[in-house]
C-alpha positions as CSV (number, residue, x, y, z in Angstrom):
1,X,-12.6,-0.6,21.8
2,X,-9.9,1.1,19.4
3,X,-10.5,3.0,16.2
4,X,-7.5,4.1,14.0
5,X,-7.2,6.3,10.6
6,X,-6.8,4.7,7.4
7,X,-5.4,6.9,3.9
8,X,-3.2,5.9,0.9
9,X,-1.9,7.2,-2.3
10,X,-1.4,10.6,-0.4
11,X,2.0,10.8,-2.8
12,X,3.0,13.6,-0.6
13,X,0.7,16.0,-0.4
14,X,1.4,18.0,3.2
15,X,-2.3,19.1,3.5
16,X,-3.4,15.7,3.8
17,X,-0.7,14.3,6.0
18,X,-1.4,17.4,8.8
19,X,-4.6,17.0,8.8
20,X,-4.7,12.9,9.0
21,X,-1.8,13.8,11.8
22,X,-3.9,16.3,13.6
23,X,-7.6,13.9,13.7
24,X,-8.2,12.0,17.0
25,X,-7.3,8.2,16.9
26,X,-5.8,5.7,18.5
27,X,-3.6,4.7,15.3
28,X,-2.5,6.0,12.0
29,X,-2.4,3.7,9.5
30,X,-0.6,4.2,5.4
31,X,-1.0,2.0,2.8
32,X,1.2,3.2,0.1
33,X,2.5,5.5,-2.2
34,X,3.5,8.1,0.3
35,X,5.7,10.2,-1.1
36,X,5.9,13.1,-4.3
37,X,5.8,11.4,-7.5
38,X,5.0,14.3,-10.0
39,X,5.5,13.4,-13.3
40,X,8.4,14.5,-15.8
41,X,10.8,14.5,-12.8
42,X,12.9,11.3,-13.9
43,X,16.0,10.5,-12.0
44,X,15.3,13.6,-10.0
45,X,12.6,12.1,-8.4
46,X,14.2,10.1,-6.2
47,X,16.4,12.8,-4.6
48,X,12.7,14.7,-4.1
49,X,11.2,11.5,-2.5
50,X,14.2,11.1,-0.1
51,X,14.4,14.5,1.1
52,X,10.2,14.5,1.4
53,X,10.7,11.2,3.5
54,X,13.7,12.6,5.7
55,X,12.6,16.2,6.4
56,X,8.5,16.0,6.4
57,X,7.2,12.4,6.7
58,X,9.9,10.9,8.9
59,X,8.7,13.4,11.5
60,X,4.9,13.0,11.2
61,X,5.5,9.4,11.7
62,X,6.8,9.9,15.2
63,X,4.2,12.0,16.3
64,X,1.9,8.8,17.1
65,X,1.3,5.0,16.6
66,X,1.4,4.8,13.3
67,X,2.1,1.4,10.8
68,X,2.8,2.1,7.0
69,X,3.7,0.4,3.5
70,X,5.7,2.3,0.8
71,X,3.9,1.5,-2.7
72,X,4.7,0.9,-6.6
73,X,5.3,4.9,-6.8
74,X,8.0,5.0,-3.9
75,X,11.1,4.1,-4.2
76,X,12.3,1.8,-1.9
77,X,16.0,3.7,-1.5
78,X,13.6,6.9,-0.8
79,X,11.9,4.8,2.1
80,X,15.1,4.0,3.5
81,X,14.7,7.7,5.0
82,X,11.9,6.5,7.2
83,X,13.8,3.7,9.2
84,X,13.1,4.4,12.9
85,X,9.9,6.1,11.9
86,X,6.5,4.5,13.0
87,X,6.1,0.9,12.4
88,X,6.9,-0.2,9.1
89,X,4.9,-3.7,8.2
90,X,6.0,-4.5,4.6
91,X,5.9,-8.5,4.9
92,X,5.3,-8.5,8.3
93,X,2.7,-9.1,11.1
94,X,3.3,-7.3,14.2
95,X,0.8,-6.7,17.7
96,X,-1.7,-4.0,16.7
97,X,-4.8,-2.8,18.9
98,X,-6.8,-4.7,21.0
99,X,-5.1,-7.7,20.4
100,X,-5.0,-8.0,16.9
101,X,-2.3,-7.6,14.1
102,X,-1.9,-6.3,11.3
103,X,0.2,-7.1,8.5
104,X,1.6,-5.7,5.4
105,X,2.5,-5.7,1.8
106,X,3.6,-3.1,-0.9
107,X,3.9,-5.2,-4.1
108,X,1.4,-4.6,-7.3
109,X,0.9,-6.8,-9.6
110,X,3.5,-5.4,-12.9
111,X,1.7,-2.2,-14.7
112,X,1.5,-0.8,-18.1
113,X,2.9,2.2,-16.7
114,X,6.6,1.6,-15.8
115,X,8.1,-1.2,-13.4
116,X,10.0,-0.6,-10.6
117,X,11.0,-1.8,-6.3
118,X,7.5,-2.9,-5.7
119,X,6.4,-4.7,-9.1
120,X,6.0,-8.0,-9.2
121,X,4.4,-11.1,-11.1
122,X,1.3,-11.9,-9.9
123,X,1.2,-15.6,-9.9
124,X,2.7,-18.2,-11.6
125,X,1.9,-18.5,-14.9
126,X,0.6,-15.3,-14.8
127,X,1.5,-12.7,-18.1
128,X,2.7,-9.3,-17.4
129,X,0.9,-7.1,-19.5
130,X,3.5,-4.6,-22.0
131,X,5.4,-2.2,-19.5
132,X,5.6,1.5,-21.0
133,X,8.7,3.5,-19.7
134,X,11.6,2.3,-18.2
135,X,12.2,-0.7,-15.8
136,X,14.1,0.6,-13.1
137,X,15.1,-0.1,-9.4
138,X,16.3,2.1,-7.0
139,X,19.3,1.5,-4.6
140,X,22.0,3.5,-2.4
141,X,23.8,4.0,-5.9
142,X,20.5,5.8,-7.7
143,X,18.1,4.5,-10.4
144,X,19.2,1.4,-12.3
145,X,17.6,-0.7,-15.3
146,X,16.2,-3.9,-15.3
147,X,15.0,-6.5,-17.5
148,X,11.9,-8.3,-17.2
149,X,12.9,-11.6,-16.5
150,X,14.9,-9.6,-13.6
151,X,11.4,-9.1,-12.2
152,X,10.3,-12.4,-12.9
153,X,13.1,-13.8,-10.4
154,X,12.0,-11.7,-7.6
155,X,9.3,-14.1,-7.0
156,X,4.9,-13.8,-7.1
157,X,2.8,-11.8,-4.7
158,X,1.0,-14.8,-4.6
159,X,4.3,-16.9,-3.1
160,X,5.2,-13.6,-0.5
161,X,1.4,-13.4,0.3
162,X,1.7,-17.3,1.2
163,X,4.6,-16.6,3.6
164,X,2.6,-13.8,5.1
165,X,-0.1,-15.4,5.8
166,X,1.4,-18.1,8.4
167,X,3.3,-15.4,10.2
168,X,0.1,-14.6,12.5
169,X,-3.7,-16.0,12.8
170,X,-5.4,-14.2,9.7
171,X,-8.7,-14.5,11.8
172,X,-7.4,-11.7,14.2
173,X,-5.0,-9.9,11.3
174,X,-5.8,-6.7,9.8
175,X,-4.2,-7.0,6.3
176,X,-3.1,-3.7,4.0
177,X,-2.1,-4.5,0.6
178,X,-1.1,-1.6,-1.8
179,X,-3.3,-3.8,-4.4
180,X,-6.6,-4.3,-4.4
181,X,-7.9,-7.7,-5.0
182,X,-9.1,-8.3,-8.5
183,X,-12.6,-7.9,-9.9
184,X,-13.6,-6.1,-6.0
185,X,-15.0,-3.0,-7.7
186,X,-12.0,-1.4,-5.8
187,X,-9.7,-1.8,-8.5
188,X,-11.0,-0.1,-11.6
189,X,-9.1,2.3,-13.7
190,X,-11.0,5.4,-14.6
191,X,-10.9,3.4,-18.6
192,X,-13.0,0.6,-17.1
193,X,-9.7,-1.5,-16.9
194,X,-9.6,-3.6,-13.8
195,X,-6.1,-3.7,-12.6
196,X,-6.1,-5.7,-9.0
197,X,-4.2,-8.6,-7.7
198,X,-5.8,-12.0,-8.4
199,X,-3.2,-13.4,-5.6
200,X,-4.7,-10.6,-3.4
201,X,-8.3,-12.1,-4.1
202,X,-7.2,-15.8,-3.4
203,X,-5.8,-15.6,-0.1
204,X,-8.2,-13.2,1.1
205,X,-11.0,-15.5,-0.6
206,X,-8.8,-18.5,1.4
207,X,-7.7,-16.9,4.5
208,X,-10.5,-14.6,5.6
209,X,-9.5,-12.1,7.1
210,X,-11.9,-10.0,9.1
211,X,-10.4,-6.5,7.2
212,X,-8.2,-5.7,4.7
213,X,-7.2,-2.3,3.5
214,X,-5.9,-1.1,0.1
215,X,-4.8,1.7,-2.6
216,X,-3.2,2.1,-5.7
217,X,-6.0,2.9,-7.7
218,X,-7.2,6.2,-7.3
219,X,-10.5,6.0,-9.5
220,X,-12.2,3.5,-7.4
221,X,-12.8,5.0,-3.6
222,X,-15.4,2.3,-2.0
223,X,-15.9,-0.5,0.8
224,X,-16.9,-3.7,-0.5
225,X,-17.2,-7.3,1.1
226,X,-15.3,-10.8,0.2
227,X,-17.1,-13.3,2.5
228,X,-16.1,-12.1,5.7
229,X,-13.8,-10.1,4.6
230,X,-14.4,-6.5,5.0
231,X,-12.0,-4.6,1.8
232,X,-11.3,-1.1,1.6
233,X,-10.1,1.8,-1.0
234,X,-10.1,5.1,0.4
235,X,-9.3,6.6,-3.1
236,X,-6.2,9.0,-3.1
237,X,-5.3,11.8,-1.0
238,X,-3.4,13.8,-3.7
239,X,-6.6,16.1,-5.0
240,X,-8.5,15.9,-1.6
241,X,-8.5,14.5,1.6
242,X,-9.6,11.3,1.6
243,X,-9.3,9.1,4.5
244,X,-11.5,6.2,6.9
245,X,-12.1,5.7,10.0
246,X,-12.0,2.0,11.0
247,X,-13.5,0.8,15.2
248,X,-12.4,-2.6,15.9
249,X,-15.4,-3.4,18.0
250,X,-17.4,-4.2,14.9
251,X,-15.2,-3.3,11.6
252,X,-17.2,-1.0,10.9
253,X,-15.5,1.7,8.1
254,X,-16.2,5.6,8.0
255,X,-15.2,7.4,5.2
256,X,-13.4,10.9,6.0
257,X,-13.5,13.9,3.7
C-alpha cells in the first residue's frame, strides 16, 4: 500500500519545502497557505507571493506527485503562478493512490484578521465576526477592496462543501480542508479562541470520510477522531518542520519533525 507526505501553513519557508521534497513518498500532499506572507508587506505582498510561486514553488511541484490547496493567506492571483504545477484540487475530487481520491478546499470561515480570496461565510445564518484590516481581493489588476456583503454573495463553505461532496464516494475520499472542523481540538487559537468551520464539522460528521487533513491554525498541531473520520493538523511549517506521514493501508498518521 501507498503512503504520502502531509504539511500546511509552510507560508514559504524554503527549508521546509526541500526537505518535505527530498523525504521518500509516494505523494506530496499541501494544504494551504503556501506562500510568504510576512507581515507589514501590504500591496507588496502579492508581487513577493507571485514571484515565490513562479520561481521556487512552481518547480518543487513538478518534481513528484504532488496535490495542493492555496489558503486564506495566498492570494489567489499569486497561485495563478502554479497552473501546470502538481495537481491542484481546490473544489475538486480527482484519482489519488490506491484507488482513492482526494478532494479539496481552501475556504475559512471569515477572520478577525483581514478578509480576502478564500474567506467565506460559514453557513447560512451564520455571523461573521468584526474583520480588522482591510477586505481585499486579489486579481490580474492587483489588490482591490471589498465590502462585506461582497463576501456574503460569494456563497457558504457549507453550500461549496455540499457540491463537493457528490463529486466522488466520500467513503474512499481523502478530504483536505484549509479549516479545521470546529470544536476538534485542532482549531484553537493560542488565546483559547476556537476558530474552525462548523460546515467543516457537519459534513465530515454526515459524510464520513475515512481522513481528512487540515491547517490554518498554527497553535493546535494534533490528530484527533470524528467517528470514523480520522482529522489532522500538522501545525505550521514556518518556525520548524512540521509534517505527517499518512499509509493508506490503515490511515494510520506519523507526525514528522
Amino acid at each position: 500500500m501507498s503512503c504520502f507526505l502531509y504539511a500546511s501553513d509552510v507560508h514559504g519557508r524554503e527549508s521546509t519545502y526541500e526537505r518535505l521534497f527530498g523525504m521518500e513518498a509516494d505523494a506530496i500532499v499541501l494544504g494551504g497557505d503556501l506562500l510568504p506572507h510576512p507581515r507589514g508587506m501590504g500591496i507588496g505582498l502579492l508581487d513577493l507571493q507571485r514571484r515565490f510561486a513562479r520561481e521556487f514553488l512552481a518547480p518543487c511541484l513538478r518534481e513528484r506527485p504532488c496535490y495542493w490547496i492555496l489558503g486564506n493567506d495566498d492570494w489567489a492571483a499569486a497561485g495563478a503562478e502554479l497552473e501546470g504545477a502538481g495537481t491542484p484540487i481546490h473544489g475538486r475530487a480527482v484519482p489519488f493512490l490506491d484507488g482513492t481520491w482526494i478532494a479539496g478546499y481552501s475556504c475559512v470561515p471569515v477572520t478577525p484578521f483581514g478578509m480576502k480570496d478564500f474567506d467565506r461565510f460559514d453557513r447560512e445564518g451564520w455571523d461573521a465576526p468584526a474583520a480588522y484590516g482591510r477586505c481585499m481581493r486579489s486579481g490580474p489588476e492587483g489588490l482591490v477592496p471589498v465590502s462585506l456583503e461582497t463576501v456574503r454573495g460569494w456563497g457558504t463553505i457549507e453550500g461549496d462543501l455540499e457540491r463537493l461532496g457528490g463529486l466522488s464516494d466520500p467513503a474512499r475520499t481523502v478530504y483536505v480542508m484549509h479549516a479545521p472542523p470546529l470544536g476538534s481540538g485542532l482549531d484553537v487559537l493560542w488565546d483559547g479562541r476556537p476558530l474552525g468551520s462548523a460546515a467543516v464539522r457537519a459534513f465530515l460528521e454526515k459524510r464520513r470520510p475515512p481522513l481528512s487533513l487540515h491547517g490554518h491554525i498554527h497553535e493546535s498541531p494534533g490528530v484527533r477522531r470524528l467517528g470514523p473520520t480520522v482529522c489532522v493538523n500538522p501545525g505550521d511549517g514556518l518556525s520548524e518542520f512540521r509534517a505527517v506521514r499518512v499509509d493508506l493501508e490503515d490511515f494510520s498518521v506519523t507526525p514528522l519533525r
